[in-house]
C-alpha positions as CSV (number, residue, x, y, z in Angstrom):
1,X,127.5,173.1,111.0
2,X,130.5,172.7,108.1
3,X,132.1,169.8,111.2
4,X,128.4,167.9,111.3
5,X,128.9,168.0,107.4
6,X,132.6,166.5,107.2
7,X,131.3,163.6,109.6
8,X,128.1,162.7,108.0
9,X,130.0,159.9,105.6
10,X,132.0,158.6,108.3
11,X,128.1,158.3,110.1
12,X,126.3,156.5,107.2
13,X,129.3,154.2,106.7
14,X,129.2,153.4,110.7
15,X,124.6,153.1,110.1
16,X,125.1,150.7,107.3
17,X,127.8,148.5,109.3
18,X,125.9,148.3,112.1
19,X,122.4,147.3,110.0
20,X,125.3,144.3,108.3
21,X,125.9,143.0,111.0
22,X,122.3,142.2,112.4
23,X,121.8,139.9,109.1
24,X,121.8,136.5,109.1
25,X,124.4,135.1,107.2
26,X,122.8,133.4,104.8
27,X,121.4,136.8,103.8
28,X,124.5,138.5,103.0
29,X,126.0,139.8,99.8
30,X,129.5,138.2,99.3
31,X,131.3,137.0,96.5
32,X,130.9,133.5,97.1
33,X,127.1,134.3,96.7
34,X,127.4,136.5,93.4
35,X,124.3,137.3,91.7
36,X,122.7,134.9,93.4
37,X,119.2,136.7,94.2
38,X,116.2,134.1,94.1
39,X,112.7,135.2,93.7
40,X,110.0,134.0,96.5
41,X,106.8,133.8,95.4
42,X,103.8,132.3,97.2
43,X,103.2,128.6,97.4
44,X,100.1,129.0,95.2
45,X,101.7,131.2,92.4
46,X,104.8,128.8,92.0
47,X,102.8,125.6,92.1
48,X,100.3,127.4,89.6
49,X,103.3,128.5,87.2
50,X,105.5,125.0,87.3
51,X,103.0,122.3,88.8
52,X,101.9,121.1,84.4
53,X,106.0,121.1,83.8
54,X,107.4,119.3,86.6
55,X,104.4,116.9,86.6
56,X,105.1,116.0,83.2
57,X,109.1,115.6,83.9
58,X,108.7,113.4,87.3
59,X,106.1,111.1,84.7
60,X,108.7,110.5,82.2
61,X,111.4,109.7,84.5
62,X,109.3,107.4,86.0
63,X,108.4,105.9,83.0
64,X,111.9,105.7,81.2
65,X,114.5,105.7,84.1
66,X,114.6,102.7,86.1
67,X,115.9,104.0,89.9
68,X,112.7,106.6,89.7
69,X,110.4,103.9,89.0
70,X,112.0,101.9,91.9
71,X,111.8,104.3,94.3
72,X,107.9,105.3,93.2
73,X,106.6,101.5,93.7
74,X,109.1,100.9,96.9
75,X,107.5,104.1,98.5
76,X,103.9,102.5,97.9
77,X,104.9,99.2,98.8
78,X,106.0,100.7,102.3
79,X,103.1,102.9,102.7
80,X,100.4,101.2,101.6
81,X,101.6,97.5,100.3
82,X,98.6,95.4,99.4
83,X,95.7,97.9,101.2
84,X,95.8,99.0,105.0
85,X,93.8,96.6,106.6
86,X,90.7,98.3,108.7
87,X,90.4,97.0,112.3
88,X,87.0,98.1,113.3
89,X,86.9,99.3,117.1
90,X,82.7,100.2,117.7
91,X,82.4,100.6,121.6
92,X,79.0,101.3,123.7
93,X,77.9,104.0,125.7
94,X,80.0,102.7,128.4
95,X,83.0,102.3,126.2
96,X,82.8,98.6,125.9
97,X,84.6,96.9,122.9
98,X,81.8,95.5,120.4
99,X,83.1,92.5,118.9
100,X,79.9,91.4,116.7
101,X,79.3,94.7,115.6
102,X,83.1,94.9,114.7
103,X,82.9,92.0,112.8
104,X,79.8,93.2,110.9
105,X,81.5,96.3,110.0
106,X,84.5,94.9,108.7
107,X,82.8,92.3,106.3
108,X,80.7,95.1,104.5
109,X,83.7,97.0,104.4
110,X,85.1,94.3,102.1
111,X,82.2,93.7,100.1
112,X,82.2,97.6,99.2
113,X,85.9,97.4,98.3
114,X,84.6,94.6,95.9
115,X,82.6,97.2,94.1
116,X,83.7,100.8,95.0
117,X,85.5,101.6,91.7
118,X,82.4,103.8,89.6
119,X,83.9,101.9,86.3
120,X,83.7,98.6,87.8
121,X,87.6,98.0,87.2
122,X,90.0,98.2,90.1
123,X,89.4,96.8,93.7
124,X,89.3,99.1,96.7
125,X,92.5,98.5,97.5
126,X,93.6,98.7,94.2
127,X,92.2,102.5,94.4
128,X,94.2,103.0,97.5
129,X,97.7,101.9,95.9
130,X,96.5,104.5,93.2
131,X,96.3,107.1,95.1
132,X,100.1,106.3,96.7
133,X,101.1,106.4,93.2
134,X,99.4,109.6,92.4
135,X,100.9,111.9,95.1
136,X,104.5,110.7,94.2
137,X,103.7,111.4,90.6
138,X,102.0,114.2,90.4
139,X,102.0,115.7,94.7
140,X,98.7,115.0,94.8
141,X,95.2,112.3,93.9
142,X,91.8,113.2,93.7
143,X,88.9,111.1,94.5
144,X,85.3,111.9,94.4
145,X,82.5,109.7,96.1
146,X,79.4,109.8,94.0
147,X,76.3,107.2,94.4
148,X,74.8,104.9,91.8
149,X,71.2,103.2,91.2
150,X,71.4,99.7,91.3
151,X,69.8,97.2,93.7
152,X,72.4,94.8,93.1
153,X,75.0,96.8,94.9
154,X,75.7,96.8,98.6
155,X,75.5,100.2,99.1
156,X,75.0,103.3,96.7
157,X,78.5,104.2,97.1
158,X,80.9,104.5,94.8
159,X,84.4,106.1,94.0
160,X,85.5,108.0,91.0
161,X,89.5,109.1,90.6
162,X,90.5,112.2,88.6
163,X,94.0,113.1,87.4
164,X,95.6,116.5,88.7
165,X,95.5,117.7,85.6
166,X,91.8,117.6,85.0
167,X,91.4,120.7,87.7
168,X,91.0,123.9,85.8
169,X,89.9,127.8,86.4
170,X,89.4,128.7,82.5
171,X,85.9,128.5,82.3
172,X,85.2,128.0,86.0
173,X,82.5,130.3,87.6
174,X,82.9,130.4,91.7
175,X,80.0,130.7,93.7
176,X,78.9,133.9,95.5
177,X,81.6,135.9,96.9
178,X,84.2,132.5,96.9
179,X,87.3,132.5,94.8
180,X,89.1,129.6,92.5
181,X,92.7,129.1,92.6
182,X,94.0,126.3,90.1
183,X,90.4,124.7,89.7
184,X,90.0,124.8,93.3
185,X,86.7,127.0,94.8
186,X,87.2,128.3,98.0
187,X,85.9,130.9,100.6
188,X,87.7,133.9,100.6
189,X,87.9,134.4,103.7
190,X,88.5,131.1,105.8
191,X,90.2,129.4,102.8
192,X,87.8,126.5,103.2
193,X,87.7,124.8,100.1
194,X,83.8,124.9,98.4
195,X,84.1,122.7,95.2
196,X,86.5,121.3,92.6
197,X,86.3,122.6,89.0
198,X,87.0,119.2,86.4
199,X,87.4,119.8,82.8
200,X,87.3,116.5,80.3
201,X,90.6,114.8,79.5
202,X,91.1,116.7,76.5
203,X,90.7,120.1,78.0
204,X,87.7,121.3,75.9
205,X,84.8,120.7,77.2
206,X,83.1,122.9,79.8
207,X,84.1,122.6,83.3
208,X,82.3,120.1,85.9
209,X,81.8,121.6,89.5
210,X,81.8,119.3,92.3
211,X,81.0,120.1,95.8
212,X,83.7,119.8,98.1
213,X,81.8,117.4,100.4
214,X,81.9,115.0,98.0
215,X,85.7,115.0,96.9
216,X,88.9,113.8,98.8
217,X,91.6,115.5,97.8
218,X,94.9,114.2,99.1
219,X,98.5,116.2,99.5
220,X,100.9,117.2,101.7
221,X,100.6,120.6,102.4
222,X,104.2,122.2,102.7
223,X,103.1,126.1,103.3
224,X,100.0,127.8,104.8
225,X,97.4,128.4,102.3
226,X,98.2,125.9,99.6
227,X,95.7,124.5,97.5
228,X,97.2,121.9,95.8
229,X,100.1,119.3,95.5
230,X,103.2,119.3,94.3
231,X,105.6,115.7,93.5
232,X,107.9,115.0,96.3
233,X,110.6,114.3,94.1
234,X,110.4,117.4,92.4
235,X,113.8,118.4,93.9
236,X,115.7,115.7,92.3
237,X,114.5,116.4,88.8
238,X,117.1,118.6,87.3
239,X,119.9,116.4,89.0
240,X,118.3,113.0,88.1
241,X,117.9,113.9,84.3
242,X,121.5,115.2,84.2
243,X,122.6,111.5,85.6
244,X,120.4,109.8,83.3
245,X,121.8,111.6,80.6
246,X,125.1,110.8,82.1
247,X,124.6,107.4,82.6
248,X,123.3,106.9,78.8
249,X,126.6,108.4,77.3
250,X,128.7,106.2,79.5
251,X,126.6,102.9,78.7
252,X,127.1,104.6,74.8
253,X,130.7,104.7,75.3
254,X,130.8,100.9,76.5
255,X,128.7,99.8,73.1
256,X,131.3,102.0,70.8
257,X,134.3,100.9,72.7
258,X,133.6,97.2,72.6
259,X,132.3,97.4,68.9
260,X,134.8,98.9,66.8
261,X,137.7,96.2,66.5
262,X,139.7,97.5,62.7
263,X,140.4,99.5,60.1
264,X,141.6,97.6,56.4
265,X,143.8,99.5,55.0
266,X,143.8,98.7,50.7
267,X,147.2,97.9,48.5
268,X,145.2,98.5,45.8
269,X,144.1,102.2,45.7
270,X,142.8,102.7,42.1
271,X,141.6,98.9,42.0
272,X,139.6,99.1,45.1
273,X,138.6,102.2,44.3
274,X,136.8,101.2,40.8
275,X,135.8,98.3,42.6
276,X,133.9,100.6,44.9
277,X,132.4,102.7,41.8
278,X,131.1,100.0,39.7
279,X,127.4,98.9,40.6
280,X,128.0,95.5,39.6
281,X,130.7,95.0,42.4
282,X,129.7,92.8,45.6
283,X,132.4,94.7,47.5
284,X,130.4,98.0,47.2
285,X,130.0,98.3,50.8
286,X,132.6,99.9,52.7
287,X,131.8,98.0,55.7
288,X,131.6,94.6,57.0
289,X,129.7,93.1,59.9
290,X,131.5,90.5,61.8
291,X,129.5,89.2,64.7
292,X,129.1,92.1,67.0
293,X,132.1,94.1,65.4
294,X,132.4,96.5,62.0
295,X,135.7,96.4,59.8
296,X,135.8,99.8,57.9
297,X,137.4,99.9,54.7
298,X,139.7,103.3,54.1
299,X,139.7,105.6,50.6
300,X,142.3,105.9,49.0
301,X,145.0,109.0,50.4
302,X,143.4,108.3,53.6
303,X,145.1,106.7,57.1
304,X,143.4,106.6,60.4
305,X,145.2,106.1,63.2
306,X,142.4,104.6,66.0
307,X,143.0,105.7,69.2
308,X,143.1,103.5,72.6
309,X,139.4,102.4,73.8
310,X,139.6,100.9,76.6
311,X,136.5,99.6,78.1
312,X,137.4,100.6,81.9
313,X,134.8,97.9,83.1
314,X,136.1,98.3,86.6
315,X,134.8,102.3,86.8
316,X,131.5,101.5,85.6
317,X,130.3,100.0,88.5
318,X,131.7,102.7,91.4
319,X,130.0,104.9,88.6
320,X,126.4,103.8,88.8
321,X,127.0,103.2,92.5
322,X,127.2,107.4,93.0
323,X,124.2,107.7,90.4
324,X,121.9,105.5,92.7
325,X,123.3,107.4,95.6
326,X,122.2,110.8,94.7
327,X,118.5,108.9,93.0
328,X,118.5,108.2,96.5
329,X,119.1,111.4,98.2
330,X,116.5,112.8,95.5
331,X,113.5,110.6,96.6
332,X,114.4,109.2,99.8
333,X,114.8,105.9,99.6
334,X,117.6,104.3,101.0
335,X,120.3,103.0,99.0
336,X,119.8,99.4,99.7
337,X,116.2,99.4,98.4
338,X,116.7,101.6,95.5
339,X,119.2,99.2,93.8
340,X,118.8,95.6,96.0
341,X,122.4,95.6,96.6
342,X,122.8,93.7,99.7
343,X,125.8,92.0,99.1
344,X,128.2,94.4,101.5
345,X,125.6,94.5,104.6
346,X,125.0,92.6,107.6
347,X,121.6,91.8,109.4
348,X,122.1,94.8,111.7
349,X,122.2,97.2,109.0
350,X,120.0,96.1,106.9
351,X,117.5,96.0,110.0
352,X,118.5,99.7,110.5
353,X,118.2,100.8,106.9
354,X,114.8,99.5,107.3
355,X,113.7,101.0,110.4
356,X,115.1,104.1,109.8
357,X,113.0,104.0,106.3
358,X,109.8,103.0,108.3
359,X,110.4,105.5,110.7
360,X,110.9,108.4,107.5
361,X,107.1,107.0,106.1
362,X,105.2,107.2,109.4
363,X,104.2,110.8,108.6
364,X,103.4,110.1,104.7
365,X,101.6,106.4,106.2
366,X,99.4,108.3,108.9
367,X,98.6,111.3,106.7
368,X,97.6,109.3,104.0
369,X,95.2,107.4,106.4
370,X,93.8,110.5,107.2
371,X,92.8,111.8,104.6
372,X,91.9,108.8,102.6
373,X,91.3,105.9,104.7
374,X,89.4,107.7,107.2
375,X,86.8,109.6,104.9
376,X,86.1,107.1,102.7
377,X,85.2,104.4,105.8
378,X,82.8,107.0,107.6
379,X,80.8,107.7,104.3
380,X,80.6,103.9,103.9
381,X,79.4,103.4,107.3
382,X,77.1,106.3,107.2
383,X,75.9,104.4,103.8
384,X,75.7,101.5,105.6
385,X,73.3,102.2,108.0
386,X,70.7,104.6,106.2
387,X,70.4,101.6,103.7
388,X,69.8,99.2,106.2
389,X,72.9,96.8,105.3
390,X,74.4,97.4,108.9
391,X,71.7,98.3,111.8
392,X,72.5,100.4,114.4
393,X,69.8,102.2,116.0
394,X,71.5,105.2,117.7
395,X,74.2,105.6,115.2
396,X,73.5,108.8,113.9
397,X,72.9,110.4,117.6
398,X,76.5,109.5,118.2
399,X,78.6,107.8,115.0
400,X,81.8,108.6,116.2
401,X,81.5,105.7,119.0
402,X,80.8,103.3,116.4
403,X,83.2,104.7,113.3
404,X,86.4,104.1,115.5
405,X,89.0,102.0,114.3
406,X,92.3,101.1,113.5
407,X,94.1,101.0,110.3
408,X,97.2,98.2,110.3
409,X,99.7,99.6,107.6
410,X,102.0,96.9,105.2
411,X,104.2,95.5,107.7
412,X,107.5,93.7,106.2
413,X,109.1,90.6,107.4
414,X,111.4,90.5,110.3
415,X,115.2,90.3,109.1
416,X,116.2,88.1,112.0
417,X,112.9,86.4,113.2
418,X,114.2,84.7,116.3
419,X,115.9,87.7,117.4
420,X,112.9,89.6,117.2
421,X,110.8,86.6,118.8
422,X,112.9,86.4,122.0
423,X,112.8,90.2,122.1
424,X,108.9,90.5,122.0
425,X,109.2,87.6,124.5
426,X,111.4,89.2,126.8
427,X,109.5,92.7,127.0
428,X,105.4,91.1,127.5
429,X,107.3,89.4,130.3
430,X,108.7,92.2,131.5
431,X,105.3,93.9,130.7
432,X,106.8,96.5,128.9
433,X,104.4,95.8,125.6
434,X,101.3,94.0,125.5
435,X,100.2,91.0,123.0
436,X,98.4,93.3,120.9
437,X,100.9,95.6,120.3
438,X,103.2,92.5,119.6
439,X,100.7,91.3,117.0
440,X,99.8,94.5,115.3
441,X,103.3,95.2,114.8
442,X,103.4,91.8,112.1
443,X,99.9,93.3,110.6
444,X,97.6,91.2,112.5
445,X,95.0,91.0,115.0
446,X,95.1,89.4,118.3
447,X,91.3,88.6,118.0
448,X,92.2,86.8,114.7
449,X,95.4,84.9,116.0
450,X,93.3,83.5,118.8
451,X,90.6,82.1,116.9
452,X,92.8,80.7,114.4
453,X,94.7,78.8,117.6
454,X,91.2,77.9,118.9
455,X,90.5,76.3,115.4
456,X,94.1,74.3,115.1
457,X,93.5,73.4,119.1
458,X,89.9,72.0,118.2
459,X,91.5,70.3,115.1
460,X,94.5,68.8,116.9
461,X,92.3,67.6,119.5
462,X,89.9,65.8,116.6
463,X,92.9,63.9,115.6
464,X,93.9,62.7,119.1
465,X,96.7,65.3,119.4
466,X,97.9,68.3,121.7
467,X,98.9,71.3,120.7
468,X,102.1,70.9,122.2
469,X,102.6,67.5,119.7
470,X,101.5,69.7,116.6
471,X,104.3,72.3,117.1
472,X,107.0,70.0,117.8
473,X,106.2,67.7,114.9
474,X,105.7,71.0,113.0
475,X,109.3,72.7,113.6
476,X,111.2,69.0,113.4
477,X,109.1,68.1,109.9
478,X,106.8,70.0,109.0
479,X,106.3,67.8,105.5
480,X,105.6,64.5,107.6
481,X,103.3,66.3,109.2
482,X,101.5,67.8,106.3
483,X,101.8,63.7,104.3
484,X,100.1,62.4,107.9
């Protein structure tokens, strides 16, 4: 018994090493870890506790720091642009390709963009850009789709856009057994969201359910569960407002440096000194503007020596080339388009920088057609139809055959366009991509480009010309051919 005693230290010391070594590293206590012990809380809790405080931070540096506002409006510019273009794609039972019907569909879909804002102001589109804007602000946009009275309309339809910060729980009574978490009613027991609780802009008024049916409510969910959205350039807060400070004390120490040129130093003591006391005096002030410099005038007993200030023009720039660097690294965009410094890159790089960006927004482009595009097109079409604007007789025995289509995202102009012309060339030759594919990929439609080349073939051939005469007089002068 006294030898299983003397051993029983040496035992916990071997339990303990053995449990050590099955961590992960990243788990261990060391001294270059120190204190360092973060708490993890649930997605819901730390969204709940910061979301109002980093919302209001990403908003002013948007608003007052130049590189965040860049890299907000580059974002929607990629994602979005000017409005993803819908390319309806309505087959029949037998999976046919409906072209009239596509048509049809598309041109309501344009006259309800004309009118889908519920004040009247912004276009569609417009809406859509919005919306971009919103989730890189704030992590997340809110849209609800209401009807209105009025004959002169196309359809009843109508969208109305909420700010995050209108959702609240004080006030908020959930329905049955369902719970509300941040102004958001869900079931307790799927997590399926029930309604949306609004309060007024001023947060005073009594809280506004909404049924979830009616409200798209846009983020990218990071962890299972979540309810709400969180800015995606939250992690580059702290480090952005630290280089703007930086960057303001160094643009400071540029002003000071190039201001201050001399000290005059008096031979008159007492005389300039009365000089300075009487009221009368026109020298009373001790200092003196001279164009964009001061002259400072000394007291008497009193000798400054000024030390060197040199402007160091040449560190400046290397400077705000590391600020933009790590703006970058904070929101994602590349370098290039964060500060339009192409002066150092060739065509291949910039085409890479650019397809490697495209390629980083294909999950933010697609997600945001999902849960934007897509819902607000189906309750139009549904719209649509019951009001007798678009008729399809089977449509609601089967709407999915006839709600099908495409959405063409902002595409950006080639960097080397005969490059990429001979490449697409080569590859439908080699029937490796089809003309379609080709076209999409510059944001159009085949359909489109062919009647456009049936219109300038009919034209051409109005005029007594060929098609073949028009594009040669076209790429050798295109002006003559535009004063014939």
């Amino acid at each position: 018994m006294l030898s299983k005693i003397k051993t029983l230290p040496s035992a916990i010391k071997s339990h303990f090493s053995k449990v050590e070594s099955k961590r992960y590293a990243a788990g261990k206590t060391s001294r270059s870890s120190g204190n360092w012990r973060p708490v993890d809380y649930g997605i819901n809790e730390l969204i709940s506790q910061n979301g109002p405080e980093v919302r209001a931070r990403v908003r002013q540096l948007i608003r007052d720091f130049p590189p965040f506002s860049r890299a907000k409006r580059t974002i929607t510019d990629f994602v979005v642009g000017p409005g993803i273009e819908l390319q309806s794609r309505p087959v029949d039972k037998q999976g046919n390709y409906l072209p009239k019907l596509a048509a049809e569909i598309e041109d309501g879909y344009k006259r309800f963009c004309d009118e889908a804002d519920i004040a009247g102001q912004l276009h569609g589109k417009e809406m859509e850009r919005l919306a971009r804007d919103q989730e890189t602000e704030t992590g997340e946009y809110i849209i609800a789709q209401t009807n209105l009275k009025d004959a002169k309309r196309y359809i009843p339809m109508a969208l109305q856009m909420f700010e995050a910060d209108w959702l609240t729980s004080y006030g908020a009574k959930a329905v049955g057994s369902n719970k509300i978490e941040q102004g958001v009613e869900y079931d307790s027991q799927t997590g399926r969201r029930a309604a949306f609780h609004f309060t007024d802009p001023d947060g005073i008024g009594k809280p506004r359910r909404i049924e979830a049916r009616h409200i798209i409510h846009g983020f990218e969910t990071l962890r299972p569960g979540q309810f709400r959205g969180i800015s995606p350039f939250t992690p580059g807060v702290l480090v952005t407002r630290d280089l703007q400070d930086a960057m303001e004390g160094e643009i400071d120490g540029f002003k000071y440096a190039a201001k201050w040129l001399a000290i005059v130093k008096s031979m008159d003591p007492m005389g300039r000194q009365a000089a300075l006391n009487d009221p009368n005096a026109e020298t009373r002030a001790p200092i003196e503007e001279l164009e964009n410099g001061i002259i400072e005038y000394l007291r008497p007993n009193e000798d400054v020596h000024l030390m060197s200030n040199p402007r160091g023009a040449g560190n400046f720039e290397p400077f705000v080339h590391v600020v933009l660097l790590m703006i970058s690294v904070a929101t994602g965009v590349p370098y290039e388009l964060l500060s339009g410094d192409y002066r150092k890159l060739s065509w291949a790089v910039i085409r890479v920088v650019r397809s490697d960006f495209k390629q980083s927004l294909k999950p933010i482009a697609t997600r945001h057609v999902r849960q934007n595009c897509d819902p607000i097109f189906r309750e139009y079409l549904n719209q649509a139809v019951m009001s007798g604007r678009i008729h399809i007789p089977d449509y609601f025995s089967n709407p999915y055959q006839y709600n099908r289509a495409i959405w063409q995202p902002p595409v950006a102009d080639p960097v080397d366009k005969l490059r990429d012309s001979k490449a697409d060339i080569a590859e439908m030759e080699s029937l490796l991509r089809s003309p379609q594919e080709i076209v999409a990929g510059r944001g159009r439609q085949l359909e489109d480009v062919m009647k456009e080349l049936a219109a300038a073939k009919a034209m051409a051939e109005k005029y007594g010309l060929t098609m073949e005469e028009v594009s040669t007089a076209l790429a050798n002068n295109p002006a003559a051919v535009a004063k014939d």
